[in-house]
Structure formats: structure tokens, C-alpha cells
C-alpha positions as a Markdown table, in Angstrom:
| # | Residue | x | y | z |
|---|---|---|---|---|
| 1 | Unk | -7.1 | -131.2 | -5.9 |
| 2 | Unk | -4.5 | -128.9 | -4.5 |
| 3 | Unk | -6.3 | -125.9 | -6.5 |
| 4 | Unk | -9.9 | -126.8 | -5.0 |
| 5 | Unk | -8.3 | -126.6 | -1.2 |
| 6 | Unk | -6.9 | -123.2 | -2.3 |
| 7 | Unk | -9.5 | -121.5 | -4.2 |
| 8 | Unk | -12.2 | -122.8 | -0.7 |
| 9 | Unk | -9.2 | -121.1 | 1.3 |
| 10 | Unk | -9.4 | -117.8 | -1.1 |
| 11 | Unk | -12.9 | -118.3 | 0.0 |
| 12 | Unk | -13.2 | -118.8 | 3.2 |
| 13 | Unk | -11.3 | -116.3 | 5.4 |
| 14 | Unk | -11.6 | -118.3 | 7.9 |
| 15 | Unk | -9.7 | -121.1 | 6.4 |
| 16 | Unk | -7.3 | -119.3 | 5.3 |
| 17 | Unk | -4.7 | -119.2 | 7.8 |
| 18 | Unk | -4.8 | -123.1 | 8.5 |
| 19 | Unk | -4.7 | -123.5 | 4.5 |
| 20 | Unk | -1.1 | -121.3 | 5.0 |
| 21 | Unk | 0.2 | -123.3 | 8.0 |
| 22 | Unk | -0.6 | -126.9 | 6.8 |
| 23 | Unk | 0.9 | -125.3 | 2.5 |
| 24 | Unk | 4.3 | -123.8 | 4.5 |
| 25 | Unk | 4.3 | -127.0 | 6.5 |
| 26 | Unk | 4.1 | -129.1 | 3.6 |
| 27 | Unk | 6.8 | -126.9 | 2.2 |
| 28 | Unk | 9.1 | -127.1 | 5.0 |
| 29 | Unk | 9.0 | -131.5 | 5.2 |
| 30 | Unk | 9.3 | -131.6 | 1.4 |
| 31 | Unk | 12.6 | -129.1 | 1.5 |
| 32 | Unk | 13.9 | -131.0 | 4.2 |
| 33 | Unk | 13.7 | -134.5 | 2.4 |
| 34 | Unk | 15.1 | -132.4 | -0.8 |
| 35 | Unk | 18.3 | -131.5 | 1.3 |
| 36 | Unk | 18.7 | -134.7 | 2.0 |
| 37 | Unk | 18.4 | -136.3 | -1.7 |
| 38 | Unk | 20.5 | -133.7 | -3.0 |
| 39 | Unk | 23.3 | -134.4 | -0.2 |
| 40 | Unk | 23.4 | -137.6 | -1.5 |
| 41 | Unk | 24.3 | -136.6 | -4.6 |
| 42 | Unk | 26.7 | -134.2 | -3.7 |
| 43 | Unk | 24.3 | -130.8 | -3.9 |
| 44 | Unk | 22.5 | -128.5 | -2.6 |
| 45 | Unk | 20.4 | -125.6 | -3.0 |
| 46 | Unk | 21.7 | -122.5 | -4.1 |
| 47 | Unk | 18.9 | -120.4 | -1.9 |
| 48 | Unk | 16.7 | -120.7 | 1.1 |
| 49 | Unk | 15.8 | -124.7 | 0.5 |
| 50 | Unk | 11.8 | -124.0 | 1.7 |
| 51 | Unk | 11.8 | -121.0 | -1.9 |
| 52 | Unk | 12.9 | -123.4 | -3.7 |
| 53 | Unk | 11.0 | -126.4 | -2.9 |
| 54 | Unk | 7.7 | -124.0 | -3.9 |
| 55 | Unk | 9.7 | -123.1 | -7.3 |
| 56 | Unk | 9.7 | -126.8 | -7.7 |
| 57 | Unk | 6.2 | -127.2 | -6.2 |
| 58 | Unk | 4.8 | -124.6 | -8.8 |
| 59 | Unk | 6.5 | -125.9 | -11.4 |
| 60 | Unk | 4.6 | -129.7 | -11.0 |
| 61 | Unk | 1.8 | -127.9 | -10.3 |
| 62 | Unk | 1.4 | -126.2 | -13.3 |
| 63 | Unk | 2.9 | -129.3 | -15.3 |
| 64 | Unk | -0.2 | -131.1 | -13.9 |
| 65 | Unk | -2.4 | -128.9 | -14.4 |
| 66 | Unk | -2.3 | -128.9 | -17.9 |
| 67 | Unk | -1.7 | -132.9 | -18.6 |
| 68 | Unk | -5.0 | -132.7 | -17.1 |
| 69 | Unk | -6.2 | -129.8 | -19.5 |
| 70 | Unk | -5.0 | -131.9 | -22.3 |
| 71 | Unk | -7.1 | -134.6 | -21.7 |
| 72 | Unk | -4.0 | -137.0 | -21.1 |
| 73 | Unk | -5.6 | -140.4 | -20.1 |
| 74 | Unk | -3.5 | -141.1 | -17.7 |
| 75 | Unk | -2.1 | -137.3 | -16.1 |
| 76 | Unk | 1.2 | -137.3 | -14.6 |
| 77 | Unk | 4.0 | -135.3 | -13.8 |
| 78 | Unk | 6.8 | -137.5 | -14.6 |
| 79 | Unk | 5.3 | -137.6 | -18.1 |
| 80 | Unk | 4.1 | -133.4 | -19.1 |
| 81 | Unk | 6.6 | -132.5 | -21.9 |
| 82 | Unk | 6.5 | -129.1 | -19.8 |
| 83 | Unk | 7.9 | -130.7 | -16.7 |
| 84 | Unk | 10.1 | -132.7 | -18.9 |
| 85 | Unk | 11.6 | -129.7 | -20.8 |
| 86 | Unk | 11.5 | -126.8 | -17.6 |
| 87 | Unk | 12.2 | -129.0 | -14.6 |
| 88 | Unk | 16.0 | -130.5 | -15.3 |
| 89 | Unk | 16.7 | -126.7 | -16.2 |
| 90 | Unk | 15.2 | -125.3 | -13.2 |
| 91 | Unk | 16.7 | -127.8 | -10.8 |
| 92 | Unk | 20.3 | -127.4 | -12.4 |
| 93 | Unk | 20.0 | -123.3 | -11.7 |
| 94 | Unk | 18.3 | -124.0 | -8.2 |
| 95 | Unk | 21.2 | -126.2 | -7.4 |
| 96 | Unk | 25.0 | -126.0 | -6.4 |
| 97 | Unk | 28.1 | -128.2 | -5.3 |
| 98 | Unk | 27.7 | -128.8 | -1.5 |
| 99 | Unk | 31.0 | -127.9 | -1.3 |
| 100 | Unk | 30.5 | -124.6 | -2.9 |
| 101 | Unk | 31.8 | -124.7 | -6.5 |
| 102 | Unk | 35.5 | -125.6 | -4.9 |
């Protein structure tokens, strides 16, 4: 769904520029949210929080993406052997000891 709203934007110069605001906006609640889980667990990002939420937000994108290619009768995320192998790798190097390592 995500894809259709972008390639209309790509589109549409016109809609462009809300299509930005409402992504980065997204972006910037999501990352906000993601501090807070990873606090709880004694982490946090290792860069700018809102980067790496779209890392993250690519990543399940794309993970999607092709569980629907694949014809998966029930598409998910949680269940794409590429989200399963790349995400707990991406997350560990995106990540760091709130209290810096020390």
C-alpha cells in the first residue's frame, strides 16, 4: 500500500511535499516509540534515532514486499525469512548500551 501512495506522489508533484511531511512524520512518532522500547531494554541507537527507524522501515518494507511476491498466503513481516535473517543483524549494529559501552 505504502508503494502505491509513493509512486501517486512520484506522480503527482503536487502531492509530493505532503507525501514527505506525513513519511518524515511517520518517521519521527515511530523513532520516538523505538527510543522508548529500546530504553527499556537498556539500549539505544547508535545514530540519529529518525535514520535509523527508516533503515528499519526499508528493511520491513522490502521483507514485505517480497512475501507478497512469493505468493505467501498469508504475507507478513514477522514471518519473511529475509526479515528473519537481516533484521536481528541490523538491529544489533544500529543499536548500543544506553550507557555507552561502559
Amino acid at each position: 500500500m505504502q508503494s502505491e501512495f509513493r509512486l501517486n506522489a512520484m506522480r503527482d508533484t503536487e502531492q509530493a511535499p505532503r507525501y514527505l511531511a506525513c513519511e518524515r512524520d511517520f518517521r519521527v512518532r515511530l523513532a520516538a516509540r523505538l527510543d522508548e522500547a529500546l530504553a527499556r531494554v537498556g539500549l539505544k541507537f547508535s545514530m540519529d534515532s529518525v535514520d535509523a527507524t527508516r533503515i528499519i522501515i526499508e528493511l520491513c518494507e522490502s521483507a514485505m514486499q517480497e512475501s507478497i511476491l512469493s505468493k505467501d498466503p498469508t504475507p507478513s513481516v514477522a514471518t519473511s525469512p529475509y526479515a528473519m535473517r537481516t533484521l536481528p543483524l541490523v538491529l544489533q549494529a544500529l543499536t548500543m548500551p544506553l550507557n555507552g559501552g561502559k
